[in-house]
Every structure is written in C-alpha cells, then in structure tokens.
N, C-alpha and C positions, 0 to 999 in steps of 0.2 A: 865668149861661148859658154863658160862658167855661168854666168849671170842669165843666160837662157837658159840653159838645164835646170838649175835651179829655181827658176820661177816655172815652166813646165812642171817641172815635181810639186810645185805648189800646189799650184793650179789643178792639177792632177787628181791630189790629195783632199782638197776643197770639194770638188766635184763627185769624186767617189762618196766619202763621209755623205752629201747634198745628196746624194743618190741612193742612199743606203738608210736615212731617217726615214723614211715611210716605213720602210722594212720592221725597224726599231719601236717608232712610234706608234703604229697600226697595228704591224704584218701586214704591210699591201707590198705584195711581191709579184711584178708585172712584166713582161716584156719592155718595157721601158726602162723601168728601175736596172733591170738585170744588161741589158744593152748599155747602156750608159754608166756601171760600174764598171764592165767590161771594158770599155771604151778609154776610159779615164785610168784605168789600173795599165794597162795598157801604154798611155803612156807615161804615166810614172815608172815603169819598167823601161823603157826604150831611152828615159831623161836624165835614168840615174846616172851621175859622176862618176868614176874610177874604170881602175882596167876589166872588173869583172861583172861591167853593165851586160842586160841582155843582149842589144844589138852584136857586140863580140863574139858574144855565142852560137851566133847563126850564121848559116854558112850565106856568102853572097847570092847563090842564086833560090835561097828563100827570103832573106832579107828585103831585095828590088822589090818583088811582085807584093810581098806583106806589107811594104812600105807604102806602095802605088793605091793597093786597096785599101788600105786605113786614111789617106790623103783623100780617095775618092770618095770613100762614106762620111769624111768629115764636110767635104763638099758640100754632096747630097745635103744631109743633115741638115747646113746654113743654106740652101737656096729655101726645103721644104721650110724649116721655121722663118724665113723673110714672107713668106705664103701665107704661113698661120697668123703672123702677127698684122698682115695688113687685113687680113678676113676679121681679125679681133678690133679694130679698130673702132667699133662702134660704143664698146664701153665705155670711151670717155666724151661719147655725143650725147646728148639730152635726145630723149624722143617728144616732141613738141604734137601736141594734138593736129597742128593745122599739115606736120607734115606724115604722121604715118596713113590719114586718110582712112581711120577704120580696118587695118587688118587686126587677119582673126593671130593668137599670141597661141602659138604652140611652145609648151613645155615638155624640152625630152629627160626623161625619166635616167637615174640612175641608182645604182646600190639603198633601198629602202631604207629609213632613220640615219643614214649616212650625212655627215656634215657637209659635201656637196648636193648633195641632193635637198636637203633642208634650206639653203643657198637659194638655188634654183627655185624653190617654194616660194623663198621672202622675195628675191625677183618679181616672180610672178605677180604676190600679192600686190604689191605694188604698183602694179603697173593696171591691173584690173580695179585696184580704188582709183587710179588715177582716172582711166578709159572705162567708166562706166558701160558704155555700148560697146564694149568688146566682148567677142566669144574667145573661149578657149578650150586648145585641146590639148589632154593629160595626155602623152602619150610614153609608155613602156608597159611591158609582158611582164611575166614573173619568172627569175631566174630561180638558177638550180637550189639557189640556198634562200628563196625568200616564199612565205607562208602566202603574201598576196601579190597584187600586180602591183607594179609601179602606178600605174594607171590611177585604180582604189587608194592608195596609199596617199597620193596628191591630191587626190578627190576631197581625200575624209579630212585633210591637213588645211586647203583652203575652205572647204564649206565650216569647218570651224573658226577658222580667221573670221566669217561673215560673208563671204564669199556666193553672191545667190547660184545654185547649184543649176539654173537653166541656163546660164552660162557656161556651163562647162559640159565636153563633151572627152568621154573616157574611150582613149582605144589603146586597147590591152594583150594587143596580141603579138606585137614587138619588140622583137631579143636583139635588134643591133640598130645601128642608126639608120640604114637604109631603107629598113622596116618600116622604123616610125616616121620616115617622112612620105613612104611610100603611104602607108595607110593612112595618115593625118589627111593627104590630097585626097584621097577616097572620102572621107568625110567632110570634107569641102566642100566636095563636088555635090555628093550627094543630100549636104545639107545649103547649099549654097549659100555657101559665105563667103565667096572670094578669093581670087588665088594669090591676095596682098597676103603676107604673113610676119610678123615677128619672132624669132624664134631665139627661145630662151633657152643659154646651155651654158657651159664656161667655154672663156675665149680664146683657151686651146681649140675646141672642139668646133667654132663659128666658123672656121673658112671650110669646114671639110662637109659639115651641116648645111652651108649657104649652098654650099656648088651642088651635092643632091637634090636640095629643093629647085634649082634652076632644074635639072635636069627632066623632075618631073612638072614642069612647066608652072610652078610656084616663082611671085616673085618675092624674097625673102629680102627682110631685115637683121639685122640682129641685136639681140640684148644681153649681155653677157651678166654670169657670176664671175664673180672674183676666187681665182684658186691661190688656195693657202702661200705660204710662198714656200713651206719646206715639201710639197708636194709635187711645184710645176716643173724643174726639171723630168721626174717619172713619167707626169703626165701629158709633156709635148714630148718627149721622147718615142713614149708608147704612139702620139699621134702620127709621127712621122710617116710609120710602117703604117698604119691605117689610110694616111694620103697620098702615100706609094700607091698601094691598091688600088684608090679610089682614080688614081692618074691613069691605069690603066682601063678603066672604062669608056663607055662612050663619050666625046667631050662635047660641054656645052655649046 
C-alpha cells in the first residue's frame, strides 16, 4: 500500500510541475492548465503517507461523495481523451493525392505570431505545394489582444511562402471553432468548392473540429500540427470541457 502512495505522489508531482510549465514558460494560464494542477495536487494530498494525510482530516460523510466525484471526473476525463485521440489519428496517415480527391484545406486560426499557429501555417504550406489545385480557407476573427484577424495574418504568412493568393479565401469573422467551421461551409457553398474538406489544426483539437464540420454537413479530414509536448497536457485538458459542451449539442 506504501508503494502505491508513493508512486501516486509521484505521479502526482510529475503532472502538476507538467501542468504548470506553460504557466512558467509562456504565462498561458488556461482552464486546462488550472484543472489539471487542481486535479493532480489533489491527489498528491489524498496519497500522502503518515497519520496527518488529508483524507484523516475529513469527515467520512464529505470524504465518500469527494472521493466518488473526483473517481468520476477522472473517468470522464479518460473516456473524452480516448475520443480525442482517435479523432487525432490522422497525423501519422500520409494524405495521398489519389485519396483526398480535391478537398478544399481549411486552416483554423489561433493566437497571431504564436508558435502554434505558425505550426499550423507550415502545415498548411505544405500541403498546398503539394495539392496544387487545392483552394484554401484562412479562417479566425481578431481577438481581444490581436491588432489584425487571424484570417490576414495567414493570408500575408503563406502569400509570402509563395503561396498564389487566388487560392486562398479569408474569413475573418470567427472568435471560436464553431464559427469557423460554420462560416468556412458558407464559403464553400457559396463559392462552390465542395463539401470534401481537410482541416488543419492540432490533434488535440481534430475530433472536436471533425464532428462540427459533420454536423454542418462538411465531410472533413483531418491534418494535424504537432503540439509541443510541454503544452498538451493544458491543452487536451482545456479540450476536454470544450467536448463536454460540444456532446451536448445536436449529435451527428
């Protein structure tokens, strides 16, 4: 029983610190970040050894139910991330010409000059030297702390790669992901291009992105960035509660 406490408190310890480098490294301080220090402190408090652990200290009938819900959300937690990571799966598929058949590559927009978002650019470039006859659409808004759209910012980033600019179509009016897959189909539609689509994001973020685009009757691929590795704990964390949400909507 020793030998479980004490690797719990590892474990624990490992995860908190893992959770808490963004903070350190950036300052990206998230719902994610802060849930999953929570989470992990938490049980290095409940794993400590001796007589004056916290579980001693609570009375049995807060104990049960605090125990029951923390075993619950650790649940949740592992079924949502088996979700994400089969949605992510496509990162280590090659996309072959003869199978994606010409869909248009939509890129969703995040945090401007950000090293994910610069990620998500060389993606992209990529895949449009590859797929000459591909269109693509930039898509994010301009948040509260950025001078232009995510939109512009991708625009100016690949048309300088070499990138021919009538390939690419900017929509710039989307602040969260429902937006931009919402508006991207608008511009399909209306520029008809198909409702095949590739969509370029990290592969936290591909199962939660695919299932929106089904819903707007898009049939999606996906191509993933690679997130840093001291980041993706924060940020499949943070996705979790975003795929909570997105479960309560209408399902495909």
């Amino acid at each position: 029983m020793n030998f479980i406490r004490s690797f719990l408190v590892i474990i624990g310890l490992i995860f908190t610190i893992w959770f808490f480098l963004p903070v350190a490294t950036g300052g990206i301080l998230n719902i994610g970040n802060i849930s999953g220090m929570l989470f992990f402190a938490i049980l290095v408090l409940f794993a400590l050894p001796g007589p004056g652990r916290i579980r001693n200290a609570l009375p049995r009938g807060i104990l049960i139910p605090l125990s029951a819900l923390y075993f619950c959300f650790a649940v949740t937690a592992a079924i949502v991330i088996l979700f994400m990571i089969r949605g992510s799966r496509t990162t280590w598929q090659t996309v072959e010409d003869s199978d994606t058949q010409n869909p248009t590559i939509i890129i969703l927009g995040c945090k401007n000059g950000s090293r994910m978002m610069n990620e998500r650019i060389r993606v992209g470039i990529r895949l449009l030297n590859r797929h000459p006859d591909m269109a693509c659409i930039l898509s994010g808004g301009t948040g509260s702390d950025e001078d232009e759209s995510e939109a512009d910012y991708m625009y100016s980033r690949l048309t300088e790669a070499g990138i021919d600019s009538r390939r690419l179509f900017r929509e710039d009016r989307s602040l969260n992901t429902f937006q931009n897959l919402k508006n991207s189909a608008d511009i399909i539609r209306s520029e008809h291009l198909g409702s095949r689509v590739l969509i370029v994001t990290h592969e936290f973020h591909q199962y939660r992105a695919c299932r929106i685009a089904r819903r707007l009757r898009l049939i999606p691929r996906a191509k993933s960035a690679v997130t840093p590795w001291w980041l993706l704990p924060t940020y499949c964390s943070r996705e979790i509660f975003a795929i909570l949400k997105e479960w309560g909507k209408t399902p495909v």
